[in-house]
C-alpha positions in Angstrom: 7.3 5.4 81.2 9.7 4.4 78.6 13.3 3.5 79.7 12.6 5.1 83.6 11.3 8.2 81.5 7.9 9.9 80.9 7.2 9.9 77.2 4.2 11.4 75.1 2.9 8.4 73.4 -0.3 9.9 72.3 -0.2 13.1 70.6 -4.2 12.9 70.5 -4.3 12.1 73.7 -2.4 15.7 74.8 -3.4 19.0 74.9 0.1 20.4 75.1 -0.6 22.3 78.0 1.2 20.1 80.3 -1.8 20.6 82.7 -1.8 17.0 83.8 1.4 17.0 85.3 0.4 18.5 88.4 -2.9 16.3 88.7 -2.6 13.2 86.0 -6.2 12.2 85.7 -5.0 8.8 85.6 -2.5 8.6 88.0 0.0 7.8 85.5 2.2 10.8 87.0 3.1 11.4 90.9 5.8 13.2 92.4 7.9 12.1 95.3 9.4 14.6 97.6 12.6 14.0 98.9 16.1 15.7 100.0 18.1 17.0 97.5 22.2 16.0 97.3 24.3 19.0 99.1 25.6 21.2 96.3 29.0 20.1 95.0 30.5 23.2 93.4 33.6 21.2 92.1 31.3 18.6 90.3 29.6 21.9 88.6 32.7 23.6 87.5 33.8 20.5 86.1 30.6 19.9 83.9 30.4 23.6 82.5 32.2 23.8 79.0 34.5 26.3 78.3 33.3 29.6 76.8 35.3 31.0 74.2 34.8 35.1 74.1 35.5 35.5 70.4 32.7 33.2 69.2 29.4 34.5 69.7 30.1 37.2 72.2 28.4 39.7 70.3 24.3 39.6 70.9 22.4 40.3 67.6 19.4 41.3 69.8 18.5 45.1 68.6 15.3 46.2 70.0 13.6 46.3 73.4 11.4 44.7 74.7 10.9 41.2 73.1 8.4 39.5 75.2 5.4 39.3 72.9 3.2 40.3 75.9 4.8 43.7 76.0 5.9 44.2 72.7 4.1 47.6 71.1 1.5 47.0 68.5 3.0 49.4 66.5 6.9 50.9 65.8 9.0 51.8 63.2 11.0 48.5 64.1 8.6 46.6 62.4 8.9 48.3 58.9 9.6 46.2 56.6 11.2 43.1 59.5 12.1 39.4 59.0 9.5 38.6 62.1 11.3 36.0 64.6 9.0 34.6 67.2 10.8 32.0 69.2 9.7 30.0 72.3 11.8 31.4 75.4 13.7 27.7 75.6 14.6 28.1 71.9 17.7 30.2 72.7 19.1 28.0 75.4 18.5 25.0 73.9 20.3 26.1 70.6 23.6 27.0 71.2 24.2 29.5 68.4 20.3 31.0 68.3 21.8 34.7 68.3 24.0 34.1 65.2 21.6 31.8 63.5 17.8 33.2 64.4 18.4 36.4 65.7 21.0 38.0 63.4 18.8 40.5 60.4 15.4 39.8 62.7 12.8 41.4 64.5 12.6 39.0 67.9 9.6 38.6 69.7 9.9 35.6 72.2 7.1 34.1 74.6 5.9 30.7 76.3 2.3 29.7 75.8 2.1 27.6 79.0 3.7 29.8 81.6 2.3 33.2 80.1 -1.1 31.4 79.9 -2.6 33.5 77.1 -3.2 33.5 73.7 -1.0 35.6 71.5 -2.9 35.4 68.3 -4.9 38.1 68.9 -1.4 40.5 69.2 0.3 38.8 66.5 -2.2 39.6 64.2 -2.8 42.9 65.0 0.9 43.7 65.0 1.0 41.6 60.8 -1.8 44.0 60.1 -0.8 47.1 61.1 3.0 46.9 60.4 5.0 46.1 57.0 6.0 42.6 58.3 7.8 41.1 55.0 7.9 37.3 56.6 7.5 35.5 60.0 9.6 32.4 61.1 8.8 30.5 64.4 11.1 28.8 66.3 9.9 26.2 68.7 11.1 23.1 70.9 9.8 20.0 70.2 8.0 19.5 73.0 4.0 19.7 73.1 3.4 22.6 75.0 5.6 25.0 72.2 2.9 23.8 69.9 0.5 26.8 71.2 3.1 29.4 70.0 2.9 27.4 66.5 -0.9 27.3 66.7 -1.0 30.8 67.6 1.4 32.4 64.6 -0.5 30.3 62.2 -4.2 31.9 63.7 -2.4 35.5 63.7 -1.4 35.3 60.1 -4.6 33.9 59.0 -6.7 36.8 60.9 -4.6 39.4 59.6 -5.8 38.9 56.4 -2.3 39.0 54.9 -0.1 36.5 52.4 2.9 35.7 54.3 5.9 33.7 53.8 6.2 31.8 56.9 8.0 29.1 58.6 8.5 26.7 61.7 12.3 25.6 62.9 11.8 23.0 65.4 14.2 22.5 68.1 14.9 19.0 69.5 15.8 19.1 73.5 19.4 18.3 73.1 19.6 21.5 71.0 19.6 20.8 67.3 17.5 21.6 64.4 14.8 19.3 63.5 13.2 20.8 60.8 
């Protein structure tokens, strides 16, 4: 606990499954149950920020569907596309994701801990049997979005393809850390 907050002090020391939480083998984490506060609507409507429609009101999103899971192996979408495969957090974290990720991309979006699988075995069979000219990744920072890194990097290197690729990593109060 560092400042009343857990912290990941040991990368070697995590799988970045986040499968301790639930049952720390230490004991390091518990969870205390309690009552929650009664919903203040006027202490939400205060916090929320103000939208303005003309920026960013138009999504850059142009296919369907973008889960990676059920994503086809093989369409004519994937002729010749700029690959994006972003963690599901990645677009609420980053404010402008849509104008910045999405725009003049292919999107294909999942979450290695709650979907549970391993999309390297898809990824790389959609690199080898489309026209994919380059993949980025876009990822949170935290451990678990690792696995969606992990798994690009596997697919490209079993698809027996030279790729230009690259990881954007997104910090938890939404900006760009690399």
């Amino acid at each position: 606990m560092v400042e009343g907050k857990a912290k990941l002090l040991r990368d070697d020391y995590c799988d970045g499954l986040g499968d301790c939480l639930p049952t720390c083998p230490t004991g390091a984490i518990t969870f205390e149950k309690r009552e929650a506060a009664p919903y203040n609507e006027a202490a939400v409507l205060a916090l929320r920020p103000r939208v303005n429609k003309k920026v960013g009101s138009v999504s850059e999103l142009h296919q369907w569907p973008i889960q990676i899971k059920l994503s086809p192996i093989q369409t004519p979408l994937f002729k010749d596309a700029e690959l994006l495969i972003a963690a599901d957090c990645t677009a609420y974290a980053y404010a402008k994701f849509h104008q910045d990720f999405i725009r003049g991309h292919v999107t294909l979006i999942g979450c290695p801990k709650l979907d549970m699988i391993d999309y390297s075995e898809k990824l790389a069979e959609i690199i080898r049997k489309n026209e994919i000219k380059s993949v980025t990744v876009v990822r949170m920072e935290v451990p678990c979005c690792g696995g969606i890194e992990q798994a690009v990097k596997k697919a490209i290197q079993n698809s027996d393809k030279l790729l230009p690729w690259q990881v954007i990593t997104i910090s938890i109060d939404g900006k760009i850390l690399s």
